[in-house]
C-alpha positions in Angstrom: 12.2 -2.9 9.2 8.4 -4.2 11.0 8.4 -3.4 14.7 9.0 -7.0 15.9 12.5 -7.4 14.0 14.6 -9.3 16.2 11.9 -10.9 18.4 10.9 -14.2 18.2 7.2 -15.6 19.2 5.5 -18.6 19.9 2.0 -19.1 18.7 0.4 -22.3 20.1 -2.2 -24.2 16.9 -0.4 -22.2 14.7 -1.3 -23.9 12.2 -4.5 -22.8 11.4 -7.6 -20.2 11.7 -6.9 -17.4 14.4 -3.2 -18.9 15.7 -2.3 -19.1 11.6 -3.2 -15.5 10.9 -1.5 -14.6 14.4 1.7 -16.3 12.8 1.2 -14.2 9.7 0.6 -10.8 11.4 3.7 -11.2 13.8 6.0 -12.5 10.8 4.8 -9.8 8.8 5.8 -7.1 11.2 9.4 -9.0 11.5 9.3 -11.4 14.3 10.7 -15.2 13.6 7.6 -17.3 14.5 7.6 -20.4 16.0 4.6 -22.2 14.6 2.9 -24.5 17.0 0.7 -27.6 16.2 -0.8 -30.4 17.1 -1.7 -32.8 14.7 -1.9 -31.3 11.2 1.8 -31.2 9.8 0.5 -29.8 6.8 -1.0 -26.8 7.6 1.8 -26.1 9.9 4.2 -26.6 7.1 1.5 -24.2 4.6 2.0 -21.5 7.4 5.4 -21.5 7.5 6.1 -21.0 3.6 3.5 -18.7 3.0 5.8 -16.8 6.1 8.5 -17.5 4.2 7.2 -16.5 0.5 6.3 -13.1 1.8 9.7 -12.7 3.1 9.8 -13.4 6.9 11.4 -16.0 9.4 9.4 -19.4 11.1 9.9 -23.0 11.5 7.3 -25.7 13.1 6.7 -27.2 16.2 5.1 -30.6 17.0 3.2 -31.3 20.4 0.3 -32.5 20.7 -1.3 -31.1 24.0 -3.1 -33.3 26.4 -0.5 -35.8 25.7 2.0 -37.4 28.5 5.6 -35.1 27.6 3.9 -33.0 25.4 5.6 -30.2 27.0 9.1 -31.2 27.3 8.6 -31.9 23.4 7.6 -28.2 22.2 10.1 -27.1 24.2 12.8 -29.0 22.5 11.4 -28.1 19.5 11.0 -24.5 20.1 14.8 -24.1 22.1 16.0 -25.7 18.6 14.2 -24.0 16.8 15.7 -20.4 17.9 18.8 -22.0 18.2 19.0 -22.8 14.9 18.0 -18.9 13.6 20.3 -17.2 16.2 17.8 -16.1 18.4 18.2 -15.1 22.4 15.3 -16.4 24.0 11.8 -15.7 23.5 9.9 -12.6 23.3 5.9 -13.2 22.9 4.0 -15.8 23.9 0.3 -16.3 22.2 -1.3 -19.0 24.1 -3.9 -19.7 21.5 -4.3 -23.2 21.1 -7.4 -24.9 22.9 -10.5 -27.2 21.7 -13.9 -26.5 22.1 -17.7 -28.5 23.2 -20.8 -28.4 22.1 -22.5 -30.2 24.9 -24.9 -28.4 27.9 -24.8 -29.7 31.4 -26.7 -32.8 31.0 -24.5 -34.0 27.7 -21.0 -33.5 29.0 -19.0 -36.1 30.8 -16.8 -36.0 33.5 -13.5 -36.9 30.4 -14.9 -34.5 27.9 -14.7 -32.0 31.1 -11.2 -33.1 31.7 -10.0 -32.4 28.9 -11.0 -29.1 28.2 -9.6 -27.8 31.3 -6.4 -30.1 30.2 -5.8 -28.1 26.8 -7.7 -25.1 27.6 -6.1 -24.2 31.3 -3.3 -26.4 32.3 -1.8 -25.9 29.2 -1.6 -22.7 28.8 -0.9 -22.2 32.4 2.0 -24.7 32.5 3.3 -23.4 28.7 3.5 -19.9 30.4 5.5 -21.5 33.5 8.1 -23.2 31.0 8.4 -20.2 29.1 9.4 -18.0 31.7 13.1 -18.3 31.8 13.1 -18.1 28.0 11.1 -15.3 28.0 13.3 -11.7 27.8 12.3 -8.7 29.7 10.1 -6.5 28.0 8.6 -9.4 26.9 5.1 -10.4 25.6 2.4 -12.8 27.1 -0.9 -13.1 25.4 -3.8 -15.8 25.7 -6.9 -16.1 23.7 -9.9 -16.1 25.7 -13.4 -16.2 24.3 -16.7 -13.9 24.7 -18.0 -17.2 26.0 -16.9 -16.7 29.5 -19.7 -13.6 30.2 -22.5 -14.9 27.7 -24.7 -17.3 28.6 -25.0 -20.1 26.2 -26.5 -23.5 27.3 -24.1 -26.1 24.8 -21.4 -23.6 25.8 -20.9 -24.5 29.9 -17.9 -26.4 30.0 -15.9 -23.9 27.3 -17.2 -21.3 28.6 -15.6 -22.4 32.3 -12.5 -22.9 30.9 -12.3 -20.1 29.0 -13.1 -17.9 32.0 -10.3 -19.8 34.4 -8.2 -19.0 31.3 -8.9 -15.2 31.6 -7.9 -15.4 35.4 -4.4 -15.8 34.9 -3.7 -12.5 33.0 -4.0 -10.0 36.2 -1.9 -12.3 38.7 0.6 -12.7 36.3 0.4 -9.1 35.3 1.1 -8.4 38.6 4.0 -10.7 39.0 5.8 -10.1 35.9 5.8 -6.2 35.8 9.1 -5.5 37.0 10.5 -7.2 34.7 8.4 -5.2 31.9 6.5 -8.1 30.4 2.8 -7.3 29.6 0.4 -10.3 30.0 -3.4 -9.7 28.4 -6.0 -11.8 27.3 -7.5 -11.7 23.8 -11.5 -12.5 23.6 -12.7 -12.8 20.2 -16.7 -13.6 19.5 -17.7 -15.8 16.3 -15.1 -15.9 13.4 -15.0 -17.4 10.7 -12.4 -20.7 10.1 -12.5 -24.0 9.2 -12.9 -24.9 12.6 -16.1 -23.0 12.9 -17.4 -23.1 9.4 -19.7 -26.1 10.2 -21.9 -23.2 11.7 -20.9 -20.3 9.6 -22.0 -22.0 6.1 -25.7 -21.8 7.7 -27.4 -18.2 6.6 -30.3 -18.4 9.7 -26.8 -18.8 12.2 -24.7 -16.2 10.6 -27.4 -13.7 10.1 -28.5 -14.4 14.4 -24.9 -13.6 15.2 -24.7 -10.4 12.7 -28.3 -9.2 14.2 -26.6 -8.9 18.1 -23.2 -7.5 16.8 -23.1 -3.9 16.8 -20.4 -3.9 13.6 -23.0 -6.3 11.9 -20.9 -9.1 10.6 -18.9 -12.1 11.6 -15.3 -11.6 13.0 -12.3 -13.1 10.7 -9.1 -14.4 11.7 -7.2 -10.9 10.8 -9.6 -9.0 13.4 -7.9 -11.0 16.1 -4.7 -11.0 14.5 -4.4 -7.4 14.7 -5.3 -7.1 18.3 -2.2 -9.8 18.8 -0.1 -7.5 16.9 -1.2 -4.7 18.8 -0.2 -6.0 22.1 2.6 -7.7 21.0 4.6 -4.9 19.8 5.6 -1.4 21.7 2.6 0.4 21.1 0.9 -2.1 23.3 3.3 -1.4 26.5 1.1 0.4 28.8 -1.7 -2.1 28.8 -1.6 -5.7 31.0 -3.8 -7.7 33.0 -6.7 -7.0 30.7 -8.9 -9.0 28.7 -9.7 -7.4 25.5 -13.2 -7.5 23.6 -12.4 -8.3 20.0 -16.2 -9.6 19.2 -17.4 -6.4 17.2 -19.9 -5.5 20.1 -21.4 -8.5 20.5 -24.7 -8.3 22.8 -23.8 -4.9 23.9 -27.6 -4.4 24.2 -30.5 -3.6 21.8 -29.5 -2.8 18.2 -31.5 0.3 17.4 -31.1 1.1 13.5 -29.5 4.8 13.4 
C-alpha cells in the first residue's frame, strides 16, 4: 500500500502541467484525487484515466474560478465526489490553480489586476476557508507559490504581488491549525516546463538564460514539483509548516562559478 491510502486530496487546475502531475504523484502513492479544473473537460477527464489505468482512485471537478458560485459548485462536486468513493472528509489540499501576466507597471490595467488577485489570492484563500470543516486532523494544506515573489522581473509585477500575498497565508494559518495537527506550506517552483509555459520554453536563447542562473543547470519539470507535493503531503513531511519551499533548482543563488 502507498503512504496516502485512505486519504483523499484536492488538487485545484488539475488538469494539466504542475496540478496534473500533482494528481499523478498523490494517486500514485494511494490517495483518491479529486481533480480540479476550469475549463478544459478533457484534460481533466485524460488525468483521471491515466489515474485510473495505473491503478489508483480520482473523479473531476468543474469550477471555473473567478466566476459568481464558483465555490459552492466545486464544493458540490467535490462532497459528491467523496461521497460517492466512501471517503470521510478530506485530507490534503493543493491550492495550485492560478493564471499568470505578462504585463509591467505601465501595461497592466486595473481588471487584469483584479483578476489575478481574484484567482490567485481570494481563491485560494476562500477554498482553504471552505475546506476547513472537511478537512480531517492531521490533515494537509499546500499552495503553489512562485520564485516570482523575491525576483525582480519587470512584465512580472502584478504575478509576482499575488504570488507573494499568496505565500503570506501559510505561517498564520500554520499557526492556527497546529493543534489540530494540519501542516500548511507553500510550494515555489521557478521555470518548468508545460504547455502553459512552452510558448517560452520552445525558444533556445530563453531556455539556455534560465539554465545559465540555475545552479542545477536545466529547466524544472512538472514531476520536480510534484515530488515536493508528495513530500509534504504524506507523513514524512509532518514536522515542517508555515514554510515556503524553494523548488527552482537554485535559481539566482548568485554567480555560477564553473567547478
Amino acid at each position: 500500500m502507498g503512504e496516502l491510502t485512505g486519504k483523499s486530496a484536492l488538487v485545484t487546475g488539475g488538469s494539466r502541467g504542475i496540478g496534473r502531475a500533482v494528481a499523478l504523484r498523490l494517486a500514485a502513492a494511494g490517495a483518491l484525487v479529486a481533480v480540479h479544473y476550469g475549463g478544459n473537460q478533457d484534460a481533466a477527464e485524460e488525468t483521471v484515466a491515466r489515474i485510473g489505468a495505473a491503478g489508483g482512485r480520482a473523479f473531476a471537478v468543474r469550477a471555473r474560478f473567478g466566476e459568481s458560485g464558483a465555490l459552492d459548485r466545486l464544493f458540490e462536486g467535490l462532497t459528491a465526489g467523496l461521497e460517492a468513493h466512501g471517503a470521510e472528509g478530506l485530507d490534503i489540499l493543493v491550492n495550485n490553480a492560478g493564471i499568470m501576466s505578462g504585463s509591467s507597471i505601465g501595461q497592466v490595467t486595473e481588471e487584469e489586476f483584479a483578476a489575478l488577485l481574484a484567482v490567485n489570492v481570494s481563491t485560494p484563500f476562500f477554498v482553504t476557508k471552505r475546506s476547513l470543516p472537511l478537512l480531517n486532523d492531521g490533515g494537509r494544506i499546500i499552495n503553489m507559490g512562485s520564485t516570482a515573489s523575491r525576483f525582480a522581473v519587470s512584465t512580472q509585477i502584478a504575478y509576482s504581488v499575488s504570488k507573494a500575498a499568496l505565500e503570506a497565508m501559510a505561517p498564520s494559518l500554520a499557526n492556527e491549525l497546529g493543534r489540530r495537527g494540519i501542516t500548511v506550506n507553500t510550494v515555489a517552483p521557478g521555470a518548468v516546463r508545460t504547455d502553459l509555459t512552452a510558448g517560452h520554453t520552445a525558444i533556445p536563447e530563453i531556455v539556455a538564460g534560465l539554465e545559465s542562473i540555475t545552479a542545477l543547470g536545466r529547466l524544472g519539470e512538472p514531476e520536480d514539483v510534484a515530488d515536493v507535493v508528495g513530500f509534504l503531503a504524506g507523513p514524512r513531511g509532518r514536522w515542517v509548516t508555515g514554510q515556503t519551499v524553494d523548488v527552482s533548482g537554485g535559481t539566482y543563488l548568485g554567480p555560477i562559478v564553473p567547478a
